[in-house]
C-alpha positions as CSV (number, residue, x, y, z in Angstrom):
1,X,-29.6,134.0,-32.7
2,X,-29.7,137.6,-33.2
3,X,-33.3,139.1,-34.1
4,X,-34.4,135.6,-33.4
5,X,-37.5,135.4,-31.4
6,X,-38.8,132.3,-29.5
7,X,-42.1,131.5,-28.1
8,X,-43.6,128.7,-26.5
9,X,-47.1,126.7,-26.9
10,X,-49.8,125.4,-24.1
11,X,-49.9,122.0,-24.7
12,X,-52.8,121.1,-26.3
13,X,-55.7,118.9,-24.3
14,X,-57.6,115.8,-25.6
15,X,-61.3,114.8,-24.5
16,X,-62.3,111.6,-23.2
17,X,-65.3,109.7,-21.7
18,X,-68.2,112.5,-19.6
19,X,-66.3,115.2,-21.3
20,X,-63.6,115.4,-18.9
21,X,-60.2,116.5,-20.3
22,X,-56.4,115.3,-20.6
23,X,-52.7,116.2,-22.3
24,X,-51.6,113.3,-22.3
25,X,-53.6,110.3,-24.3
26,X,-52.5,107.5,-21.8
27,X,-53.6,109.7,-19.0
28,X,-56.5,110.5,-20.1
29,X,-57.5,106.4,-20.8
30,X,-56.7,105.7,-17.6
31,X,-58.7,108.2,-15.5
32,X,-61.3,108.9,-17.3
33,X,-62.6,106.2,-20.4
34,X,-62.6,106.6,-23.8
35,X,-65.0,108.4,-26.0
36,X,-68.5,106.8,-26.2
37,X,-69.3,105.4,-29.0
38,X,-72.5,106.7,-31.0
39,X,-74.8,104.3,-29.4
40,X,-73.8,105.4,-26.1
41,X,-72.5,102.2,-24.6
42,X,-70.2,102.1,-21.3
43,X,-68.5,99.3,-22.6
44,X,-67.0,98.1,-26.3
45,X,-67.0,94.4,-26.8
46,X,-64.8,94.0,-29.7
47,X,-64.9,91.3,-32.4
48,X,-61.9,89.9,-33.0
49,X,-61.1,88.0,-36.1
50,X,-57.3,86.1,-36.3
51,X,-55.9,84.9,-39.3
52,X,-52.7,82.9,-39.3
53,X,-50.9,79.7,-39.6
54,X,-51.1,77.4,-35.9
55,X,-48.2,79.2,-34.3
56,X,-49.1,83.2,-34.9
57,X,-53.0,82.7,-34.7
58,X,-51.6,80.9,-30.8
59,X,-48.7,83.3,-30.4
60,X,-51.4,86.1,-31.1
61,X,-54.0,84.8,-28.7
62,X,-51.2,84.5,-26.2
63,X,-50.9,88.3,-26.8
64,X,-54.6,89.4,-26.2
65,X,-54.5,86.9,-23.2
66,X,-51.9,88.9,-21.3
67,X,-53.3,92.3,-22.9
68,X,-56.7,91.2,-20.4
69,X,-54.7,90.5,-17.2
70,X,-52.9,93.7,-17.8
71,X,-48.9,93.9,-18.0
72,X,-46.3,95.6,-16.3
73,X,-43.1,97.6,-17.0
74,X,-40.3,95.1,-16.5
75,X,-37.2,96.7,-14.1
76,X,-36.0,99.9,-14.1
77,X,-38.8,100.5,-17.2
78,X,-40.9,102.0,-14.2
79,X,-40.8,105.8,-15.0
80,X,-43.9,107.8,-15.2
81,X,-43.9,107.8,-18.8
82,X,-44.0,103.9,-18.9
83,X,-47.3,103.6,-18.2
84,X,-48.4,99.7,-16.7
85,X,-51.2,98.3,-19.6
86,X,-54.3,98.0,-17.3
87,X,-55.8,95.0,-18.5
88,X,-59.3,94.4,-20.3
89,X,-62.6,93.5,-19.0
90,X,-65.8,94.8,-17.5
91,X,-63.6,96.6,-14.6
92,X,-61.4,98.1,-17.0
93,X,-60.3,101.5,-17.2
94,X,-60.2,100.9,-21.1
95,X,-63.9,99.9,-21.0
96,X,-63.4,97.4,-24.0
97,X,-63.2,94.0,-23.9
98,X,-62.1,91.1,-26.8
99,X,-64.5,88.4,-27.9
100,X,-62.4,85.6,-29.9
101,X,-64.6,83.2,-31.0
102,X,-63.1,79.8,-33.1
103,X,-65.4,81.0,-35.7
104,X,-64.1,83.9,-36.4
105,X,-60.1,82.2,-36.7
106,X,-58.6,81.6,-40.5
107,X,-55.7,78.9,-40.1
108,X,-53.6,78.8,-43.2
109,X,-52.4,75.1,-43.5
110,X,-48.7,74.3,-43.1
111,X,-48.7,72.5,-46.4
112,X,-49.8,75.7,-48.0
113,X,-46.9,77.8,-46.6
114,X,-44.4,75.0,-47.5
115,X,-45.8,75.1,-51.2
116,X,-44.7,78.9,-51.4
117,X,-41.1,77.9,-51.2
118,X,-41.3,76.1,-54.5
119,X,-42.7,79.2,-56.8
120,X,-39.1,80.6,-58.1
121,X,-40.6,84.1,-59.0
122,X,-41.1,86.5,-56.0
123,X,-44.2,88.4,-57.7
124,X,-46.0,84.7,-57.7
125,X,-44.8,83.7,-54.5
126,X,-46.3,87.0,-52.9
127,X,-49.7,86.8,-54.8
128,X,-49.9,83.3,-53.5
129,X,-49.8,84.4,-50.3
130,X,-52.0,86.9,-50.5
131,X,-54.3,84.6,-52.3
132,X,-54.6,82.3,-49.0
133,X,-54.7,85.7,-46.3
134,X,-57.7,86.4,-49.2
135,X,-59.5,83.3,-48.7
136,X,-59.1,83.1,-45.1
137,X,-60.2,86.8,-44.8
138,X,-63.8,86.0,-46.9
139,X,-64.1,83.3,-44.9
140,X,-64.0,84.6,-41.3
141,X,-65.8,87.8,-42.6
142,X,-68.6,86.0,-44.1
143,X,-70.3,84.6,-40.9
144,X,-72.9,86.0,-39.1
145,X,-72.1,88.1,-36.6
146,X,-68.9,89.0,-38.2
147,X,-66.1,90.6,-36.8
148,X,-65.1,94.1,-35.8
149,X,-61.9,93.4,-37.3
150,X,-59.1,91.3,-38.4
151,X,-55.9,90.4,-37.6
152,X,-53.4,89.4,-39.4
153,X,-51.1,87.1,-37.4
154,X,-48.0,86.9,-40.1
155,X,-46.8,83.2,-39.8
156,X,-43.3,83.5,-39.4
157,X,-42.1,80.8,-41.9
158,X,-44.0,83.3,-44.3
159,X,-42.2,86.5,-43.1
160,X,-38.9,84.5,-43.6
161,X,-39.2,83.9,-47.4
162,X,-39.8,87.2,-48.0
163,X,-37.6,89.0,-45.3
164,X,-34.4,88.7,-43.7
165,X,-35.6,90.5,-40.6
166,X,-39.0,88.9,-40.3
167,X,-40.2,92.3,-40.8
168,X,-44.3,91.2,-42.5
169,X,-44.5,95.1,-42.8
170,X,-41.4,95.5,-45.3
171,X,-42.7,92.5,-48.0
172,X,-42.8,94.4,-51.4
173,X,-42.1,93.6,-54.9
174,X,-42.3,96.1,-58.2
175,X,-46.1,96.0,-58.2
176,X,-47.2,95.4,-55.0
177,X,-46.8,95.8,-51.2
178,X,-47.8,93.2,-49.3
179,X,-49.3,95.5,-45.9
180,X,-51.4,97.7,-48.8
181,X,-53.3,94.4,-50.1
182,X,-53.7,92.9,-46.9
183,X,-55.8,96.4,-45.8
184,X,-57.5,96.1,-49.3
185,X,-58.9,92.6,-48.4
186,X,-60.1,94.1,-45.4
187,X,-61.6,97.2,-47.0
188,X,-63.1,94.4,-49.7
189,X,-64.4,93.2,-46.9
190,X,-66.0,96.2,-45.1
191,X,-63.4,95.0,-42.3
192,X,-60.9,97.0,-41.0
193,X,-57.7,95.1,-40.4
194,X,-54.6,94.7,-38.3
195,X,-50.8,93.5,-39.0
196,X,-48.7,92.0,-36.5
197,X,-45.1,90.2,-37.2
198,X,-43.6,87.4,-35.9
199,X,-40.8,89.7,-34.7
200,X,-43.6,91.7,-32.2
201,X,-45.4,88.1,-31.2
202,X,-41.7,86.6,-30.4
203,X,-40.9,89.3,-28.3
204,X,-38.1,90.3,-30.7
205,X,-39.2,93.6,-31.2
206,X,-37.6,97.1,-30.3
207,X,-41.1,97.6,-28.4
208,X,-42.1,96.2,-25.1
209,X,-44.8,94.0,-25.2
210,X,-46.5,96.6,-22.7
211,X,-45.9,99.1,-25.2
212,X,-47.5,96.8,-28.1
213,X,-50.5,96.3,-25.6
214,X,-51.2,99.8,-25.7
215,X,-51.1,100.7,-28.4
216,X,-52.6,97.7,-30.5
217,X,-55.7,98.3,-27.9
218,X,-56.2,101.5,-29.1
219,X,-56.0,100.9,-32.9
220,X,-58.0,98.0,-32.1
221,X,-60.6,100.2,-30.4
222,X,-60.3,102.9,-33.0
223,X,-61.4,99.9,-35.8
224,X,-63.9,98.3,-34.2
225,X,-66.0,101.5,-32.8
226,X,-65.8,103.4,-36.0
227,X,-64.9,105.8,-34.0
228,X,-61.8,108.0,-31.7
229,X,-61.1,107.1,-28.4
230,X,-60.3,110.8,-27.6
231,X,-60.8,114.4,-29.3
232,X,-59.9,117.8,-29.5
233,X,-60.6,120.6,-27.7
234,X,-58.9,123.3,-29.7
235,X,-59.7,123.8,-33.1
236,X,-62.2,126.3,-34.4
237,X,-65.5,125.8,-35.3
238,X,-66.7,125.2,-38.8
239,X,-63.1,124.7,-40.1
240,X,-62.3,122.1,-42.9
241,X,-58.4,121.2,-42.4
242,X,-56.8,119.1,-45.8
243,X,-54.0,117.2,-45.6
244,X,-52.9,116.9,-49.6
245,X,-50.3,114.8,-51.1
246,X,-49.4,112.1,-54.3
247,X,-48.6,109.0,-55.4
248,X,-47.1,107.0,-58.0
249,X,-50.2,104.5,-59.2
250,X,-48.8,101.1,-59.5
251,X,-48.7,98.7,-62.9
252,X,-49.6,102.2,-65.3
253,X,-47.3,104.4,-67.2
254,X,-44.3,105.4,-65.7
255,X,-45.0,108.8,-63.8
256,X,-49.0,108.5,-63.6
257,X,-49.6,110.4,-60.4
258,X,-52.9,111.0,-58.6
259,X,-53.5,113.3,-55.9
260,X,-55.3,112.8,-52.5
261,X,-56.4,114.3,-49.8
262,X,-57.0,113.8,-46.1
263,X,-60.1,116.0,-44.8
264,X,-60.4,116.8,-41.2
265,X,-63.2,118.5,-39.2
266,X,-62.4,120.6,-35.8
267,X,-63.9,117.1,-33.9
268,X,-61.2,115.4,-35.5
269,X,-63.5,113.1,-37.4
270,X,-61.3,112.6,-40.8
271,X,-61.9,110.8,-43.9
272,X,-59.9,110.0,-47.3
273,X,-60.5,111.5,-50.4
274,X,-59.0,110.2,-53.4
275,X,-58.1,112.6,-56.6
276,X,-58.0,111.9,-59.8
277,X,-54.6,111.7,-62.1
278,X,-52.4,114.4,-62.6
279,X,-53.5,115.3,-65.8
280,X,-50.9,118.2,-65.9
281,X,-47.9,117.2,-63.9
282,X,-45.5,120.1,-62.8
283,X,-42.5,118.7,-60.9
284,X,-39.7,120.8,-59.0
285,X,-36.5,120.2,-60.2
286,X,-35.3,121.0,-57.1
287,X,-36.9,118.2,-54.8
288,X,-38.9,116.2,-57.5
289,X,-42.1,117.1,-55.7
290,X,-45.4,117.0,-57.5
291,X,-47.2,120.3,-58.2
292,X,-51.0,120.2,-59.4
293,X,-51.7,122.6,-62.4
294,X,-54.7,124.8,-62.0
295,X,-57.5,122.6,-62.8
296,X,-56.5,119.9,-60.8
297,X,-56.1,122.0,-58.0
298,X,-59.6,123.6,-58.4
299,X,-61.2,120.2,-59.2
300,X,-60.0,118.8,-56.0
301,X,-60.8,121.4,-53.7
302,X,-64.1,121.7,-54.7
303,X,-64.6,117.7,-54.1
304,X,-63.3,118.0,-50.7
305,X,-65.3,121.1,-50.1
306,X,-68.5,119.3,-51.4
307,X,-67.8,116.1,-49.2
308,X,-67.3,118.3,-46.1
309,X,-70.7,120.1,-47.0
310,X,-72.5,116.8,-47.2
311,X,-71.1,115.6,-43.6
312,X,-72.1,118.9,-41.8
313,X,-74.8,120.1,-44.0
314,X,-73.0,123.5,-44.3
315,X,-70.0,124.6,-45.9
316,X,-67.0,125.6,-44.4
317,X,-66.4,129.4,-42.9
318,X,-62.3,128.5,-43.0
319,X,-60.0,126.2,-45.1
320,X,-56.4,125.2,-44.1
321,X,-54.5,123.1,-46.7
322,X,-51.8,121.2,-45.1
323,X,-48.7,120.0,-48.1
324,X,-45.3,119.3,-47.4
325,X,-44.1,121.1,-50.9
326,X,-44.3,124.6,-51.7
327,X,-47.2,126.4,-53.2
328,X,-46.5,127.0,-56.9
329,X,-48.8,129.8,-58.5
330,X,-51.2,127.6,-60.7
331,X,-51.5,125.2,-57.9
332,X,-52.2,128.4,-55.6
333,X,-54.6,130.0,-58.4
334,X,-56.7,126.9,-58.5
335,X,-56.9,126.2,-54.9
336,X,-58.4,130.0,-54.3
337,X,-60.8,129.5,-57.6
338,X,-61.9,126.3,-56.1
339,X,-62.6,127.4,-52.7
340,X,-63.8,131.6,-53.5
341,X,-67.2,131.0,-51.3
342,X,-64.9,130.0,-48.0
343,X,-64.6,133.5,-46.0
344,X,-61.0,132.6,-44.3
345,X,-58.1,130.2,-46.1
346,X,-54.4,129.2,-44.9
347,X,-52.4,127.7,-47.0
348,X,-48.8,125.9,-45.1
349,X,-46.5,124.0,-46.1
350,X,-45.0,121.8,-43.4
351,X,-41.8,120.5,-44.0
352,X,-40.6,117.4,-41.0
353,X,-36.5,118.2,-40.8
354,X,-34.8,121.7,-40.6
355,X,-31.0,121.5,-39.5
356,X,-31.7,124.4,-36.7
357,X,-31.2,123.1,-33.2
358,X,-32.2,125.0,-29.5
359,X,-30.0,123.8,-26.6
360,X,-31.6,125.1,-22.9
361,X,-29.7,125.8,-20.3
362,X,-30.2,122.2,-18.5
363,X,-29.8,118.8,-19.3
364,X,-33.0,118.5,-21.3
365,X,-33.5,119.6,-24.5
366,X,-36.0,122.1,-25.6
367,X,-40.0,122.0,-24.6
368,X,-42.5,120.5,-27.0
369,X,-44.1,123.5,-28.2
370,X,-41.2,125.9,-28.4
371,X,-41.5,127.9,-31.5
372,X,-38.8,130.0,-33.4
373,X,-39.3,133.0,-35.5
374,X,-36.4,134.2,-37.5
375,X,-36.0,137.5,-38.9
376,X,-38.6,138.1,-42.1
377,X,-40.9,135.4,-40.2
378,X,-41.7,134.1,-43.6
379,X,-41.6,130.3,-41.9
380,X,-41.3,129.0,-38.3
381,X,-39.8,126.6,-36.4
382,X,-42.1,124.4,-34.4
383,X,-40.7,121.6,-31.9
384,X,-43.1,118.9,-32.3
385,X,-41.3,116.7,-30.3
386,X,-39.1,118.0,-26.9
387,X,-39.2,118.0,-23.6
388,X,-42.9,117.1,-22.1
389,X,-43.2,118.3,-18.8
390,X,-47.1,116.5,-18.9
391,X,-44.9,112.8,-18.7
392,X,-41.1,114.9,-16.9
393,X,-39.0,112.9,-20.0
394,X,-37.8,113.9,-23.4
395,X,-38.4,110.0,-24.9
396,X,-36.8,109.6,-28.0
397,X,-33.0,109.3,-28.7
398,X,-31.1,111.7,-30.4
399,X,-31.2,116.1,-30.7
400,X,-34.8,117.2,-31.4
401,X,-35.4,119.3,-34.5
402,X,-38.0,121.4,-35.6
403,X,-40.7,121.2,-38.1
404,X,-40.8,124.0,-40.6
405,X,-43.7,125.8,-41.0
406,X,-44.3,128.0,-43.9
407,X,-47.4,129.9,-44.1
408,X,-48.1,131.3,-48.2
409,X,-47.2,134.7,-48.8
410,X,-50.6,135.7,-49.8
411,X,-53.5,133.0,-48.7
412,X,-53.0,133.4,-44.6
413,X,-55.7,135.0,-42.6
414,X,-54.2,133.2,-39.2
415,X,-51.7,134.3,-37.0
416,X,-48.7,132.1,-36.7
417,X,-49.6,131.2,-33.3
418,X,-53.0,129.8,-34.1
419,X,-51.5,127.8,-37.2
420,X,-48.8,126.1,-34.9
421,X,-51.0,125.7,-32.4
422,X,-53.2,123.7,-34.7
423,X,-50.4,122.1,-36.3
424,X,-49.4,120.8,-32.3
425,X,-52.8,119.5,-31.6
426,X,-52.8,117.3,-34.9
427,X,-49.7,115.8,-33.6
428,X,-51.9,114.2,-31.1
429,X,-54.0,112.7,-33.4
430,X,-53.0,109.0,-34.8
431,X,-55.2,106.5,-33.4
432,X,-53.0,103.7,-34.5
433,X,-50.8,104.5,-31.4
434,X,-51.5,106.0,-27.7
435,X,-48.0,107.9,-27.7
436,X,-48.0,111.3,-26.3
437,X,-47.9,112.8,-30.3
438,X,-46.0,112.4,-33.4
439,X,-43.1,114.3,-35.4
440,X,-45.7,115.5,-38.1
441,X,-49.6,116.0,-37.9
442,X,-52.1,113.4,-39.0
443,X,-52.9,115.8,-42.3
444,X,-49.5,114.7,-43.9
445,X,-47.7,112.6,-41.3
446,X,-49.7,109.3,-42.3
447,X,-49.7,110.5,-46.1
448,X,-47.5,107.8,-46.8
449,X,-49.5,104.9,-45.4
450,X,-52.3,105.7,-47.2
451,X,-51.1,106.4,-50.5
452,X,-49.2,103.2,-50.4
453,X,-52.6,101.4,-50.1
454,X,-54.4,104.1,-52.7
455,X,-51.5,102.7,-55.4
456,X,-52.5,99.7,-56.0
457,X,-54.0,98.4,-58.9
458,X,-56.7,97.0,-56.6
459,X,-57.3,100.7,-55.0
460,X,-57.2,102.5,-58.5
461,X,-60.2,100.4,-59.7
462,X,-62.4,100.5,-57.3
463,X,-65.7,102.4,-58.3
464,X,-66.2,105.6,-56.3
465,X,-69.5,104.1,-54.6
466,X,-67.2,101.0,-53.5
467,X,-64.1,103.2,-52.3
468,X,-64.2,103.4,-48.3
469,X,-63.8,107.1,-47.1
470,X,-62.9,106.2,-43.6
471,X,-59.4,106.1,-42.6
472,X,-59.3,103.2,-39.9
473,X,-59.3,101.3,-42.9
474,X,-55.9,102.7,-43.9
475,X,-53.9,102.3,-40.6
């Protein structure tokens, strides 16, 4: 470790309901609320809508029945980072309730599921499938009121022609993924949407059903509200953070690759931007990484500079451009071109494995927020996940590693400090899950869910005026 230097990071605090301020999400839920939403409300009634065949539409009412009464940690699960699931209700410390009315429930008929069985072809058997989830979806979303949003109750006799593991998340054929059409439906729609499989219902799951409580509250919450059930306190002012990444488009020429972008404010408000084809692809032939040539890199930034101009009225007084590949020179060339009006920029490359490993000298392994800086200090090493002394456990299995965190050589007007500290508040930031953090920061950690959905044939043909921004309809 000679000439290395190590550093540690505050943890970074979340806002909730009067202002009031947590570390840790669950905490934070319990004591204090939620965020409002916009109209000011004390209390979210959400709409739920259930699709399903008889036993996952029950099984999943079943689910939101014991989510109201509230559910404990079973045994020796009582550690402080096991935190009970409160229950719902007009008492609740979640302030949200479910409304589940029989109108707003899409039964697929047992003789329809039973039919699947007989198409030969896997490709036909899946569109069938998604052609009754389609029906049923238009159906429940079509009265008046509608729902907040939709889940999708995966029968399980469906999950079992499809997967040997009743995994509804893992159904895929060459052109198609059965979780990014189901979310198209909903965006269809104007309905955000939720999977569950039979796996999670039947209590066959690696989660606790405590654990699936939570966390399917607060995506549920998250959906229905438009809006986060917690915020940041740490970012500065007038900063536009992208998250960019691409993706293979589905059923076109081998190689067609578009780019996209995921556009965060300093409140944490995000939405989805979607580029358009690589009309110049560059790929490393060390990692097979995309790289966008010059135009396409100055073409995007200035869309995602324009769209954060329209939400604030203003344009940004910083950029930070969050990929998980290196910075070629046309890509750099065109991102600068693109963005020469923006006073400060930071371009990083954030890379999720790096062999190194920190051991302390007790039985727990390093703090989240540790940082390394190696002779040169040309990248760091960020521990993202560690030690939280907020919850006193270390809960995952396995050594930690660091993130890799490489500013550019020439586009950095931050300190290291302030770029990892950003980096560790992002990592707080999924609303499709009340865990403490994530691995990787929302601006590339989720790039994967959402250019799965963005591939689609479905996705790429939508007109720009039809293409929802927002990413609660993603996750």
């Amino acid at each position: 470790m000679s000439g290395f230097r190590v550093d540690f990071l505050s943890e970074p605090e979340l806002v909730f309901a009067g202002g009031n301020t947590a570390k840790d999400p669950r905490s934070g839920l319990l004591k204090y609320g939620p965020c409002p939403p916009r109209d000011g409300s004390n209390h979210e009634v959400v709409r739920v809508g259930l699709i399903g065949d008889s036993w996952s539409i029950s099984a999943m009412r079943d689910l939101l029945e014991d989510m109201r009464y509230g559910i404990l940690p079973e045994g020796d699960e009582r550690k402080r980072w096991n935190q009970p699931f409160p229950g719902l209700g007009p008492n609740s410390e979640l302030k949200m309730s479910f409304d589940q009315r029989p109108m707003w429930r899409g039964e697929i008929g047992h003789d329809d599921i039973d039919s699947l069985s007989d198409v030969r072809n896997d490709a036909d058997r899946v569109e069938m499938a998604l052609d009754y989830i389609k029906y049923q979806i238009e159906g429940v979303c079509s009265t008046t009121p509608s729902p907040d949003v939709v889940i999708v109750s995966i029968p399980e006799t469906l999950a079992e022609l499809f997967t040997e593991d009743k995994k509804a998340d893992t159904i895929r054929t060459a052109d198609t993924d059965f979780r990014s059409r189901i979310k198209l439906l909903g965006m269809l729609n104007q309905t955000p949407t939720q999977l569950i499989g039979p796996k999670t219902l039947a209590g066959e799951d690696v989660q606790p059903r405590r654990e699936v409580a939570w966390n399917l509250a607060v995506g549920l919450l998250y959906k229905a509200r438009r809006g986060r059930p917690w915020k940041l306190t740490e970012l500065k002012s007038n900063t536009c953070y992208a998250g960019i990444s691409f993706y293979d488009e589905r059923g076109t020429e081998p190689d067609t690759r578009a780019s996209i972008a995921q556009v965060f404010m300093e409140t944490g408000e995000n939405f989805v931007i979607r580029g358009d084809p690589v009309t110049d692809i560059a790929s490393d032939a060390d990692t097979g990484r995309t790289h966008l040539s010059a135009g396409d890199a100055e073409r995007l930034i200035q869309t995602i500079l324009e769209r954060y101009g329209n939400r604030r009225q203003d344009r940004p007084d910083r950029l930070v451009i969050h990929k998980s590949s290196n910075f070629w020179k046309q890509e750099t060339e065109g991102f600068k071109s693109g963005s020469v009006d923006v006073r400060q920029r930071d371009f990083i490359t954030i890379r999720e494995h790096h062999p190194m490993c920190l051991f302390s000298n007790t039985q727990y392994p390093p703090l989240r927020g540790t940082v390394t800086l190696p002779p040169g200090r040309e990248e760091y090493y960020l521990y993202t996940k560690g030690f939280i002394p907020e919850i006193s456990a270390y809960a995952e299995s396995g050594t930690p590693n660091p993130i890799v965190v490489r500013p550019h050589d020439d586009v950095n007007d931050t300190s290291y400090r302030e770029i990892c500290e950003e980096i560790l508040s992002f990592s707080k930031l999924d609303w499709n899950s009340s865990d403490f953090c994530k691995k990787l920061p929302v601006t590339v950690g989720i790039a994967d869910a959402v250019s799965d959905i963005l591939a689609e044939p479905v996705a790429q043909n939508l007109p720009d005026g039809a293409f929802p921004y927002h990413y609660y309809y993603y996750m």
